[in-house]
Backbone as a chain_set.jsonl record, in Angstrom:
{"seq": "XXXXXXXXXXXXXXXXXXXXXXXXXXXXXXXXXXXXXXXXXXXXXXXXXXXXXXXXXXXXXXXXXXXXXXXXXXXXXXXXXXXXXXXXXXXXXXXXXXXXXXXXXXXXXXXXXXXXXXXXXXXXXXXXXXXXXXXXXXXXXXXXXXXXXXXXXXXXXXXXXXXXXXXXXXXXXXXXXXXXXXXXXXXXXXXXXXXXXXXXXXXXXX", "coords": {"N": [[99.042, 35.426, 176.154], [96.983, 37.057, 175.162], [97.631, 36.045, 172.161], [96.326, 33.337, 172.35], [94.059, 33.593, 173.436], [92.488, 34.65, 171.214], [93.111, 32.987, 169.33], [91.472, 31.034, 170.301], [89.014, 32.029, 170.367], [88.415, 32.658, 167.173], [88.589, 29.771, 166.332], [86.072, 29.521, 167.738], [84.315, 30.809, 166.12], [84.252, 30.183, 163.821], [83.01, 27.066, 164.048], [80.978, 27.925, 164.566], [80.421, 29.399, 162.78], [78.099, 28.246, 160.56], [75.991, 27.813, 161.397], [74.952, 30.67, 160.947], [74.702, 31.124, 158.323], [72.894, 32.145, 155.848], [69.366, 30.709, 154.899], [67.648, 30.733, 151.694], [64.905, 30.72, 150.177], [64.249, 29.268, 146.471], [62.412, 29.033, 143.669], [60.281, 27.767, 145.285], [62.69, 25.459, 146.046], [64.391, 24.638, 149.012], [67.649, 26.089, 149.323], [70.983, 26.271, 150.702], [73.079, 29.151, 151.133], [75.83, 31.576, 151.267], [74.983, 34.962, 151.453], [75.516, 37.527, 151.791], [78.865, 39.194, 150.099], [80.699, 40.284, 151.449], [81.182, 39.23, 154.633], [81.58, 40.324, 158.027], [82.776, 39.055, 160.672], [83.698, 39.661, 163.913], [86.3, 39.347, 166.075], [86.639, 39.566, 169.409], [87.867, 39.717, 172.087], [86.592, 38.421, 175.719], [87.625, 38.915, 177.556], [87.931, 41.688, 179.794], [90.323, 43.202, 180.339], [91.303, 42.359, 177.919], [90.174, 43.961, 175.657], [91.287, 46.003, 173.953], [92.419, 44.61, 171.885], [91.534, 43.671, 168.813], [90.052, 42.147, 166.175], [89.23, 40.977, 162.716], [87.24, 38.801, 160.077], [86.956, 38.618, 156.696], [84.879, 37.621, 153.938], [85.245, 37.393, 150.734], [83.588, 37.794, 147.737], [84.831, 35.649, 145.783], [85.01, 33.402, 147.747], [82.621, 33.281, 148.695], [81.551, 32.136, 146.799], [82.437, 29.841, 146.894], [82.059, 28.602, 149.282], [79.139, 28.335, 148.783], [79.209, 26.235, 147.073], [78.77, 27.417, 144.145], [80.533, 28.417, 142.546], [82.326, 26.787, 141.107], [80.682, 25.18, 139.525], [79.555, 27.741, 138.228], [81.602, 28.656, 136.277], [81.294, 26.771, 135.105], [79.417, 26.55, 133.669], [78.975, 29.034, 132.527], [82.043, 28.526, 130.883], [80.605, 26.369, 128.948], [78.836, 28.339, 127.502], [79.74, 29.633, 126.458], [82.126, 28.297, 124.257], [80.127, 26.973, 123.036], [78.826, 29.531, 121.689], [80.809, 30.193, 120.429], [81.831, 27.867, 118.966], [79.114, 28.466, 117.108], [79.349, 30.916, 116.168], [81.896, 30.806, 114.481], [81.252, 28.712, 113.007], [79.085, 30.825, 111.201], [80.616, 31.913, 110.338], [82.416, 30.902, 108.437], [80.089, 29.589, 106.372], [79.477, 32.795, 105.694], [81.655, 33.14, 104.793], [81.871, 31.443, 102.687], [79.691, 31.843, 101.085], [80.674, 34.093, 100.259], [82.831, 33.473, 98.905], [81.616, 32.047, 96.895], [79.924, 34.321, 95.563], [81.775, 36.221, 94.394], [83.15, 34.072, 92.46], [80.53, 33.94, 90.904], [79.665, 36.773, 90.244], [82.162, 36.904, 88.843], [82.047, 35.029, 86.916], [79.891, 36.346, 85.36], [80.665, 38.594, 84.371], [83.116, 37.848, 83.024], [81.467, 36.289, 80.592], [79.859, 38.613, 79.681], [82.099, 40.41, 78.607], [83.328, 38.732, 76.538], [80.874, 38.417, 74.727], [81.163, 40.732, 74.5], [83.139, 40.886, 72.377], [83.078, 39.204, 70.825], [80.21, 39.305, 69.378], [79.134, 41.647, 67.284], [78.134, 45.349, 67.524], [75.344, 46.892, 67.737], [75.396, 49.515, 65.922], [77.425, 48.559, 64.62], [76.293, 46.371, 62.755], [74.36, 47.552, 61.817], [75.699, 49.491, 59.585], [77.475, 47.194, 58.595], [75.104, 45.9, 56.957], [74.533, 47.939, 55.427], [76.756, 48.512, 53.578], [76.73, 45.743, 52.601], [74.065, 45.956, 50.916], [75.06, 48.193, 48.821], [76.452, 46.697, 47.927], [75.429, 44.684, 46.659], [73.706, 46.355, 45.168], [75.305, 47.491, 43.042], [76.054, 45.305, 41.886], [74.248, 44.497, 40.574], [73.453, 46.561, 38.749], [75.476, 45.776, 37.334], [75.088, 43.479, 35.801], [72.162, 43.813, 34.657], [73.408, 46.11, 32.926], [75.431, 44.516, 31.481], [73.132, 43.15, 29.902], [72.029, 44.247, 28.636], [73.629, 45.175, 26.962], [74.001, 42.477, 25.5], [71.331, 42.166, 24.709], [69.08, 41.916, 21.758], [67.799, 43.861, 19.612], [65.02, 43.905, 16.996], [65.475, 45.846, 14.405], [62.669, 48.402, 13.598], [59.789, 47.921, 11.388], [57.036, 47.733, 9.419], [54.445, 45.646, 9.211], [55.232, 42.65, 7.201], [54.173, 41.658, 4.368], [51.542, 41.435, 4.727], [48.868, 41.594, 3.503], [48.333, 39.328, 1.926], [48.332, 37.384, 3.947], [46.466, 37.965, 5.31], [44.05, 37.462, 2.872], [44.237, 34.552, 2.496], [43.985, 33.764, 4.904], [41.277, 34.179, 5.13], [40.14, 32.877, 3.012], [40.316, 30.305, 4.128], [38.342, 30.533, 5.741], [35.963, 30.808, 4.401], [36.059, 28.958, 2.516], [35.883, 26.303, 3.76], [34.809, 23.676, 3.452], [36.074, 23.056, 0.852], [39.168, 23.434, 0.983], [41.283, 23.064, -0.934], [40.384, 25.24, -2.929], [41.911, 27.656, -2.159], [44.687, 27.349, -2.737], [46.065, 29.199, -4.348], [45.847, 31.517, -2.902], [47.475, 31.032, -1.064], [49.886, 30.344, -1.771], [50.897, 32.719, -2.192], [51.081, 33.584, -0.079], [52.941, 32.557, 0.693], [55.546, 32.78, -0.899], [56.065, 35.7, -0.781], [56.224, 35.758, 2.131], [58.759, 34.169, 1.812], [60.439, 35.866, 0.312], [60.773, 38.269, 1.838], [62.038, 37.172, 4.009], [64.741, 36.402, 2.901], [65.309, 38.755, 1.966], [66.181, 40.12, 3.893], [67.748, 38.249, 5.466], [70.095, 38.762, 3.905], [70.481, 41.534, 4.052], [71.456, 41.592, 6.841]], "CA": [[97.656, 35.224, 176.573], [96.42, 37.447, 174.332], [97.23, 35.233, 170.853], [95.631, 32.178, 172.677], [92.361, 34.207, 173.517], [92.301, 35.336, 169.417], [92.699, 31.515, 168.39], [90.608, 30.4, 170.442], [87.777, 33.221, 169.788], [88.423, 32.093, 166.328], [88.159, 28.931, 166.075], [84.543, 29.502, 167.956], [83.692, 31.704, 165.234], [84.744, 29.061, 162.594], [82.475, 26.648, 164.347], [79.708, 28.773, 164.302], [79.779, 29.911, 160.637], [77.519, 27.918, 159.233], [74.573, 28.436, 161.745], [74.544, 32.088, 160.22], [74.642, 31.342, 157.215], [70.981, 32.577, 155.939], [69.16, 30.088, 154.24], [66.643, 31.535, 150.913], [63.918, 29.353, 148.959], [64.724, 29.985, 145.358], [61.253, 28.271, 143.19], [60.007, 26.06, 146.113], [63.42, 24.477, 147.073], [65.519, 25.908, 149.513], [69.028, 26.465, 149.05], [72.018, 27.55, 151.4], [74.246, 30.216, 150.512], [76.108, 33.335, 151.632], [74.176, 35.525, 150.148], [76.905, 38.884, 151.288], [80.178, 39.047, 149.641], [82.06, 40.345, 152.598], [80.83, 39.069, 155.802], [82.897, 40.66, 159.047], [83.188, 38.709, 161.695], [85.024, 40.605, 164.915], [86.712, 38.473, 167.641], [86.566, 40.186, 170.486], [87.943, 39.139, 173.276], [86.122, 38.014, 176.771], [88.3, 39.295, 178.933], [87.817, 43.376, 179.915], [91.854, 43.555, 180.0], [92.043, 42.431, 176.342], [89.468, 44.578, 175.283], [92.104, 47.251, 173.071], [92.884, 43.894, 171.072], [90.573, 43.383, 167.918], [90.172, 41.163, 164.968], [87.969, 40.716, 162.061], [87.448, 37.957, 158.955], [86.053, 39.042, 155.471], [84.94, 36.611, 153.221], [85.674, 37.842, 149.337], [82.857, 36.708, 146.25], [84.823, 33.803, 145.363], [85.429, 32.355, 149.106], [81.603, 33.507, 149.027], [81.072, 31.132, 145.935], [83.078, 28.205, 146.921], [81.568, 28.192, 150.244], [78.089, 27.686, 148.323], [79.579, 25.433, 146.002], [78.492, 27.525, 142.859], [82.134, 28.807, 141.727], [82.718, 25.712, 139.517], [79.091, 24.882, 138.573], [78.932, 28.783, 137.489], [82.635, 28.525, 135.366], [81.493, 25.265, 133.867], [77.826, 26.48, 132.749], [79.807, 30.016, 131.738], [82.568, 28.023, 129.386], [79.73, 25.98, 127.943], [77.85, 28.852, 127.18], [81.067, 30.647, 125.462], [82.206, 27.53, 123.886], [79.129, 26.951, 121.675], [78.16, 30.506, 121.13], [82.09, 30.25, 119.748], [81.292, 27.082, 117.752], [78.386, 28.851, 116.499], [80.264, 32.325, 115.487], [82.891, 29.806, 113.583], [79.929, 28.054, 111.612], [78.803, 31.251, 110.785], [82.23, 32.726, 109.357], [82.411, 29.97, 107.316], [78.733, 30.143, 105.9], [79.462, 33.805, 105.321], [83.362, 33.038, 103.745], [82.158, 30.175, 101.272], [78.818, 32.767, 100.451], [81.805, 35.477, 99.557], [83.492, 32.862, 97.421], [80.224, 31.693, 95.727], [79.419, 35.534, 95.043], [82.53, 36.686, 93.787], [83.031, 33.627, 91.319], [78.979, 33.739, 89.906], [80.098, 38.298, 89.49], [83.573, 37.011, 87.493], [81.791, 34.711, 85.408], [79.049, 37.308, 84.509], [81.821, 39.694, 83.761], [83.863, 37.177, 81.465], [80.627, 36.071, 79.388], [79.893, 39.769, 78.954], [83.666, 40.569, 77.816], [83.055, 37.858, 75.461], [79.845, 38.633, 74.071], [81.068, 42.186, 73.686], [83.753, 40.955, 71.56], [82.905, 38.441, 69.767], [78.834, 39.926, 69.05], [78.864, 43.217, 66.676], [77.21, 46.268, 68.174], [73.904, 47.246, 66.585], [76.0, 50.196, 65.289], [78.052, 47.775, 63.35], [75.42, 45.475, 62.32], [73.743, 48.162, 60.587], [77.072, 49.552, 58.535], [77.105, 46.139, 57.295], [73.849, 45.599, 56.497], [74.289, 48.742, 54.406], [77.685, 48.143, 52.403], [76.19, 44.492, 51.398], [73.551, 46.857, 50.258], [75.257, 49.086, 48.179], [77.405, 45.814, 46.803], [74.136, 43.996, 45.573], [73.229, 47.341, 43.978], [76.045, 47.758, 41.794], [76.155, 43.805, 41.266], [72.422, 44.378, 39.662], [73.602, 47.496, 38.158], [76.203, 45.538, 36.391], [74.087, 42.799, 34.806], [71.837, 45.022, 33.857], [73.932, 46.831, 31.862], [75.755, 43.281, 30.662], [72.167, 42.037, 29.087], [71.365, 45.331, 27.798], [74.433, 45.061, 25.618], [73.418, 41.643, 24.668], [70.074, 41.779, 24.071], [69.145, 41.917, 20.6], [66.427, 44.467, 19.213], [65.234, 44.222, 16.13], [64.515, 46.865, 13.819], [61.177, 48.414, 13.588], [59.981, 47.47, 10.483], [56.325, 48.026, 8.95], [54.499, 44.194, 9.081], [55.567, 42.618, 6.012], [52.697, 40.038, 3.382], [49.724, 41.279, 5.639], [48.002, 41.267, 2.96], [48.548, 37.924, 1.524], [48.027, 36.635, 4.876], [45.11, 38.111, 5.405], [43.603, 36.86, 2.148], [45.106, 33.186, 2.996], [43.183, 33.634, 6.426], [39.369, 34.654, 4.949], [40.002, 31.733, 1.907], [40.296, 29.405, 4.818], [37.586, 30.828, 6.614], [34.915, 30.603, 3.142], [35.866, 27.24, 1.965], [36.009, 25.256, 4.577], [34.712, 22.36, 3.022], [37.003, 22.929, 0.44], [40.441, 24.034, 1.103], [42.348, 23.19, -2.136], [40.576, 26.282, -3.869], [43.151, 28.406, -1.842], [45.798, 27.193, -3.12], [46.361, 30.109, -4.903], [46.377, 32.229, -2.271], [48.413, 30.147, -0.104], [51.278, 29.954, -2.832], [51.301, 33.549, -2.89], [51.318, 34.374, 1.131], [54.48, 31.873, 0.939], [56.55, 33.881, -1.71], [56.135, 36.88, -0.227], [57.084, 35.755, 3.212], [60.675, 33.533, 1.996], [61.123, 37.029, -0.226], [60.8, 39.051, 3.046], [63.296, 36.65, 4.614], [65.725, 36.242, 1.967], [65.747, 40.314, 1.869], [66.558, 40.323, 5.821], [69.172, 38.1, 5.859], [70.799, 39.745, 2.712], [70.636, 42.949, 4.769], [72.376, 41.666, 7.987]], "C": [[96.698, 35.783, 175.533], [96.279, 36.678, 173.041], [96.272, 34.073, 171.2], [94.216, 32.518, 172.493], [91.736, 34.634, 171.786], [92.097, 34.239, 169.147], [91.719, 31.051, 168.595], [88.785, 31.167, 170.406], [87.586, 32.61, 168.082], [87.696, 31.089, 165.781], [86.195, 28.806, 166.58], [83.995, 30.259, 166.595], [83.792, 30.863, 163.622], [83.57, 27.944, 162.399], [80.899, 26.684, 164.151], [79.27, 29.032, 163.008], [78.579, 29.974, 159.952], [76.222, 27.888, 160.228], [73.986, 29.934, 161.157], [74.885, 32.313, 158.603], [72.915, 31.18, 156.939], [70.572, 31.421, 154.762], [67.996, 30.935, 153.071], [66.146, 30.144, 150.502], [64.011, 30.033, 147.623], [63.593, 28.49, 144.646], [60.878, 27.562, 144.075], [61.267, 25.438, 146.926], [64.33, 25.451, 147.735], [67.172, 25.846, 149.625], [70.036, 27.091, 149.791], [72.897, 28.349, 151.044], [74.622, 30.947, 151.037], [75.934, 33.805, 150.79], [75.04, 37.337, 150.425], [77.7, 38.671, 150.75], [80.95, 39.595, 150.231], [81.024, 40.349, 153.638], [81.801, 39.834, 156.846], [82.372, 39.935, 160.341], [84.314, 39.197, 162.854], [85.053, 39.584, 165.976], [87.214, 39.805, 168.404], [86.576, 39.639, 171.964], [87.109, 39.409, 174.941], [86.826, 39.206, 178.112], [88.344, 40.883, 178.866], [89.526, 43.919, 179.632], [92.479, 43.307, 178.5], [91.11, 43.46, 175.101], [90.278, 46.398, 173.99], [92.36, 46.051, 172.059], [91.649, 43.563, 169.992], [90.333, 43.078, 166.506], [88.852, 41.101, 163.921], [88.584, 39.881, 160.318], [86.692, 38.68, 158.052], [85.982, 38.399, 154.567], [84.391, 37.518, 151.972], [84.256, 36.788, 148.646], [83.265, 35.868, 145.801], [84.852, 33.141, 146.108], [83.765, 32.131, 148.909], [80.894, 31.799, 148.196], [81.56, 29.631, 146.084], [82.682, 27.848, 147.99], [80.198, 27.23, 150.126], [78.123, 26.945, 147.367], [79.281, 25.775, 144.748], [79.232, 28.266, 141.984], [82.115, 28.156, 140.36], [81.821, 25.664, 138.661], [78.972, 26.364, 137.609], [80.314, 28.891, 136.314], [82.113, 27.706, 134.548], [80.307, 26.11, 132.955], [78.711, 28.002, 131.66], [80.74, 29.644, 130.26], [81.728, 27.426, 128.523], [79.677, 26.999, 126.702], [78.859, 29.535, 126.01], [81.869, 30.073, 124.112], [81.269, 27.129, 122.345], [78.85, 28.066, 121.604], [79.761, 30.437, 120.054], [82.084, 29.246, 118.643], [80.332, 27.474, 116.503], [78.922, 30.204, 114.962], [80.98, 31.562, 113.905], [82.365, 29.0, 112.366], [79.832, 29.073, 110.85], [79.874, 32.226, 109.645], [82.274, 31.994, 108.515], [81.818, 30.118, 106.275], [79.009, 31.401, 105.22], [80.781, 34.182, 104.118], [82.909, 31.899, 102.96], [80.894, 31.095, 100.515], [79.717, 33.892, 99.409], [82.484, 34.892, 98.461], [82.508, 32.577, 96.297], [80.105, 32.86, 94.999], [79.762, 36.089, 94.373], [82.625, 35.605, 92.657], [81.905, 33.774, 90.235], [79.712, 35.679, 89.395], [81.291, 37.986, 88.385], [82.821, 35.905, 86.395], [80.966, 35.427, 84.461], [79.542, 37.674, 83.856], [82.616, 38.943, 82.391], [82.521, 36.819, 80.88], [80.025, 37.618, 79.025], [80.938, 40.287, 77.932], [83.395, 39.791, 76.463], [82.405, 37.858, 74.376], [80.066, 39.668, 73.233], [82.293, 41.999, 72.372], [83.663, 40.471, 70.438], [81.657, 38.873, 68.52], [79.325, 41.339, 68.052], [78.156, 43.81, 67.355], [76.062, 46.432, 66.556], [74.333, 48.337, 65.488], [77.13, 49.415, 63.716], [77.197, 46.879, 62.319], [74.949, 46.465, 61.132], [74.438, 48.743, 59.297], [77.301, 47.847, 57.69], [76.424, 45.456, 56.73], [74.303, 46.868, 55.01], [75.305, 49.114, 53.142], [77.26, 46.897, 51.547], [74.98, 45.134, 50.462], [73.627, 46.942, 48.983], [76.124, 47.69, 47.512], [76.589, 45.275, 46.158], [73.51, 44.978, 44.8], [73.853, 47.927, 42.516], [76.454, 46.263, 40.755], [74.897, 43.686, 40.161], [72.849, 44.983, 38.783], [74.659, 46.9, 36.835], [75.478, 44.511, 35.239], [73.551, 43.53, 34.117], [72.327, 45.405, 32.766], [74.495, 45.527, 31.127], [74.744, 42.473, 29.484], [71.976, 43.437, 28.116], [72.564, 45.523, 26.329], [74.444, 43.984, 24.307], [72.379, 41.407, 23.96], [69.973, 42.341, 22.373], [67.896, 42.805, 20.462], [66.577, 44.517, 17.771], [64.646, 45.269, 15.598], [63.215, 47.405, 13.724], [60.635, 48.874, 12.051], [58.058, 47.424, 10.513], [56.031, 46.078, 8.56], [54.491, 43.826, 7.306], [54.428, 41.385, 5.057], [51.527, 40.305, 4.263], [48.903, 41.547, 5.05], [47.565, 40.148, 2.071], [48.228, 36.692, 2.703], [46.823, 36.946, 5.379], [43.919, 37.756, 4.102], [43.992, 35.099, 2.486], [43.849, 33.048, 4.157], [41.359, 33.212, 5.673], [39.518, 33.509, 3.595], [39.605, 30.606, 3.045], [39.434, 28.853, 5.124], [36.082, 30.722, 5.528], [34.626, 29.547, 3.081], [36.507, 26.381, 2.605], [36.429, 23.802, 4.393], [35.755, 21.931, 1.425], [38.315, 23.845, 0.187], [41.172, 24.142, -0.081], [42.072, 24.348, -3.137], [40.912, 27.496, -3.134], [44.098, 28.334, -2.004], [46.515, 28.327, -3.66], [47.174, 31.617, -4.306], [47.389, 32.204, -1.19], [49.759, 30.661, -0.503], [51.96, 31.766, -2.361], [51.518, 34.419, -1.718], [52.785, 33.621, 1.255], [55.661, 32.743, 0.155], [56.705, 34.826, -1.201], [56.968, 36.515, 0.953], [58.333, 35.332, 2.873], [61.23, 35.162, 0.633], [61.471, 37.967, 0.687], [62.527, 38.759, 3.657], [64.544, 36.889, 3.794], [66.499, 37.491, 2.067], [66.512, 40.33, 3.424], [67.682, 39.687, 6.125], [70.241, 38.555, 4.941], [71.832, 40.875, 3.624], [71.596, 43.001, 6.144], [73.51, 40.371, 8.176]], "O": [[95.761, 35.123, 175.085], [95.137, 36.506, 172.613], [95.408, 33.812, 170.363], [93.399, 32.006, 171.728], [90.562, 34.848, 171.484], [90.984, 34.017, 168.67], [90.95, 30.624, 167.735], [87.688, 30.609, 170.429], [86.495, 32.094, 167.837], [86.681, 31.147, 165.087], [85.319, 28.206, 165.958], [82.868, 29.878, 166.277], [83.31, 31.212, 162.544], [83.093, 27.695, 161.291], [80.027, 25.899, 163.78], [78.209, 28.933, 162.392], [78.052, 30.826, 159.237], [75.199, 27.968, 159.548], [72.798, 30.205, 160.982], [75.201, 33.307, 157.95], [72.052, 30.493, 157.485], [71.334, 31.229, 153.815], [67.409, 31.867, 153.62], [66.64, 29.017, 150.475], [63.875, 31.255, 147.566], [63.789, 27.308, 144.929], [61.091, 26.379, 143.808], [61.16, 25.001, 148.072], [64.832, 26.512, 147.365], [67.501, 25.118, 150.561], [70.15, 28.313, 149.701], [73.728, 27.748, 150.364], [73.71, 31.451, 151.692], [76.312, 33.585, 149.639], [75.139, 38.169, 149.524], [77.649, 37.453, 150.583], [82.093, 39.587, 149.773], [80.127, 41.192, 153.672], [82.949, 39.96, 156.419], [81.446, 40.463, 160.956], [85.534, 39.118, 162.703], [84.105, 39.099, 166.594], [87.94, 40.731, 168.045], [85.672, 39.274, 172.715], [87.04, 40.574, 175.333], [86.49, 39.902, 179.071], [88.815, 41.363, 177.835], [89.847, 44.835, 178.874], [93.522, 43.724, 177.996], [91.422, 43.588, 173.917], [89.735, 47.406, 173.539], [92.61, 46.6, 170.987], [90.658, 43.112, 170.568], [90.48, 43.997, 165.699], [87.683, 41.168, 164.301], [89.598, 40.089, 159.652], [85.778, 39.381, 158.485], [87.061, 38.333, 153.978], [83.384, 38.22, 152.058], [83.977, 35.614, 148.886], [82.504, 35.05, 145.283], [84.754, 31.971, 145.737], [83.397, 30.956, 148.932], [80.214, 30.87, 148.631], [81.162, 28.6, 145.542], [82.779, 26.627, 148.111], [79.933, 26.17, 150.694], [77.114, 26.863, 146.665], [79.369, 24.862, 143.927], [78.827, 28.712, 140.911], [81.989, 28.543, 139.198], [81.868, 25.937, 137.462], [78.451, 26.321, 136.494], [79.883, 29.313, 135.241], [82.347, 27.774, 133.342], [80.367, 26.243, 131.733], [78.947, 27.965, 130.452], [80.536, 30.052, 129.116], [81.85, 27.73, 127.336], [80.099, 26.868, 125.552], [78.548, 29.838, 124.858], [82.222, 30.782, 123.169], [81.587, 27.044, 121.159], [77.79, 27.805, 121.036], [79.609, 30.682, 118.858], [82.293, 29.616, 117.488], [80.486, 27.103, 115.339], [78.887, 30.314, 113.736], [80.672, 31.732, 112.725], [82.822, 28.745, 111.252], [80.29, 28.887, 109.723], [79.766, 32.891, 108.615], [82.128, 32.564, 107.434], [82.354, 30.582, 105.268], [78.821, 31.305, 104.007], [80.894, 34.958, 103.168], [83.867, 31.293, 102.482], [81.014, 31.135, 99.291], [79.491, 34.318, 98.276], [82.732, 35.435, 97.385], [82.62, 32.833, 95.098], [80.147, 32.716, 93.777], [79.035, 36.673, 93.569], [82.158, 36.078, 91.621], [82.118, 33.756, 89.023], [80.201, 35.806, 88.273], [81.409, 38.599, 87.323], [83.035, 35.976, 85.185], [81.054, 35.359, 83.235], [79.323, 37.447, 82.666], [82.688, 39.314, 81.219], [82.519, 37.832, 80.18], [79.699, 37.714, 77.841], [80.726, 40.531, 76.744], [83.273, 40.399, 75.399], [82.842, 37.507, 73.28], [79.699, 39.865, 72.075], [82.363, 42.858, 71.493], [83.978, 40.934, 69.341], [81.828, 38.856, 67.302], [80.15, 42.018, 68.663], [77.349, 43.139, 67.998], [76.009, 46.254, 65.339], [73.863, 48.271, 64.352], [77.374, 49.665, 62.535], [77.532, 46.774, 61.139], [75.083, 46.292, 59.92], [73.967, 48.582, 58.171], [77.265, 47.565, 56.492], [76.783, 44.499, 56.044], [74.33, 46.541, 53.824], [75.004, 49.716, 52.111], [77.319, 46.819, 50.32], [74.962, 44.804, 49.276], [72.956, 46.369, 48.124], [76.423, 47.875, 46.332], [76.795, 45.242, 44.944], [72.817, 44.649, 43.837], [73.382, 48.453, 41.507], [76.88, 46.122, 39.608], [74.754, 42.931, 39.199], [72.856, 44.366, 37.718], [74.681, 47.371, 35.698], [75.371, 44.776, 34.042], [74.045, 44.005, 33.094], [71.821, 45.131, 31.678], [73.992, 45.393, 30.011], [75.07, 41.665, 28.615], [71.794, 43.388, 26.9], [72.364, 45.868, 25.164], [74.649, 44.113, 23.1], [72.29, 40.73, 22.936], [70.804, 43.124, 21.911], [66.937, 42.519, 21.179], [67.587, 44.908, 17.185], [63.576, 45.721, 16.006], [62.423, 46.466, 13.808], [60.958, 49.955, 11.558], [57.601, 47.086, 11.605], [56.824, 45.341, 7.975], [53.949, 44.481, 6.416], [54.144, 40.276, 5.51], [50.656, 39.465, 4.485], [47.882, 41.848, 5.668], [46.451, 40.142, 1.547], [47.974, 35.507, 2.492], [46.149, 36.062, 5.908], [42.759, 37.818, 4.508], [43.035, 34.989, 3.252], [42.937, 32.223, 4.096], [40.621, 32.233, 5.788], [38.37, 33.438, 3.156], [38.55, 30.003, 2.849], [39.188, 27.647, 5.109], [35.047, 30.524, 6.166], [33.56, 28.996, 3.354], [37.499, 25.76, 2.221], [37.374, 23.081, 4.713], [36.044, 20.795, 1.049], [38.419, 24.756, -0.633], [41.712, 25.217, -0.343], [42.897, 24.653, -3.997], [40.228, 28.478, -3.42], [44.804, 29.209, -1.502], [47.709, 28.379, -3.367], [48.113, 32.338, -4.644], [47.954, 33.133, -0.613], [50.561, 31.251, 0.22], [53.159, 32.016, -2.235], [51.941, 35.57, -1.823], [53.684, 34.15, 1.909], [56.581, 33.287, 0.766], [57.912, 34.995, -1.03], [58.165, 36.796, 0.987], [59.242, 35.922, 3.456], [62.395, 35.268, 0.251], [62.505, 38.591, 0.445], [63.554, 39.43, 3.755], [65.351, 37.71, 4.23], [67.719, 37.593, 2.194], [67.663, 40.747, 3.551], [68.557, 40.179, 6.839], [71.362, 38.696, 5.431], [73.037, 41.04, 3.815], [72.269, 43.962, 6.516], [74.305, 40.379, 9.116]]}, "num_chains": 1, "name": "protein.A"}
């Protein structure tokens, strides 16, 4: 008697449910829901003799959510939301792993055209060492000419001018008789002897 009176307490209470379920307005529209997450419902039996017998339902946050149908709807909008923030993440690893490759190749090529430079380039330290041996090689290259012409060159003697006075008579005859030259002849004749006697003596001598 007693299980009968429980089922059928029950099932009234089953029946009933959804009159107590509280309705809210959420913006303007209104919306049903169980809005506890454990309801208790106690069957309690009618009868004064069953009155030591006593029952109660508790409806759990997901019965709560599947009652108001927003279990699934709140999983689905949830994976969305996890989904593309995860798509997003995955873009951005990328973005950030082809930036790391870009960054590191542009630093190794710096590095090899420095290496390069430094090997191939002279330092300023070197530059100037051989600035200053070509120097010292064009100074002894001068130094040698130099001395090569100075052996060649020829000086001649110093020697007291020779007929300058035959040539200076010769000159002032010239300079008189203009209009006639042939009465220098005399002195002409006699600045010529002198000079091929000069010569004659000079190459004698060397």
């Amino acid at each position: 008697h007693t299980e009968s009176s429980l089922n059928n307490r029950f099932l009234r209470l089953l029946s009933a449910a959804p009159n107590r379920i509280r309705r809210e307005s959420n913006m303007g529209a209104k919306q049903s829901r169980v809005v506890t997450s454990e309801v208790a419902a106690e069957l309690r039996p009618e009868d004064e003799h069953e009155r030591e017998t006593r029952a109660s339902i508790r409806l759990t946050p997901a019965l709560v959510d599947q009652i108001n149908g927003t279990h699934t709807a709140h999983n689905t909008a949830a994976g969305g939301v996890d989904a593309q923030q995860q798509a997003i993440f995955k873009k951005q690893m990328q973005m950030a792993y082809a930036k790391g490759v870009d960054d590191c190749r542009k630093k190794m090529e710096a590095e090899l055209k420095q290496q390069q430079a430094a090997t191939s380039a002279p330092s300023l330290a070197q530059q100037a060492q051989f600035a200053k041996e070509q120097e010292e090689r064009e100074n002894k290259r001068v130094e040698q000419l130099v001395a090569e012409i100075n052996k060649k060159k020829y000086r001649a003697p110093l020697r007291d001018v020779q007929c300058s006075s035959e040539r200076d008579a010769c000159l002032q005859c010239y300079r008189d008789k203009k209009s006639d030259v042939l009465k220098c002849k005399e002195v002409a004749d006699a600045f010529v002897r002198c000079a091929r006697q000069n010569t004659e003596k000079y190459v004698g001598e060397n």
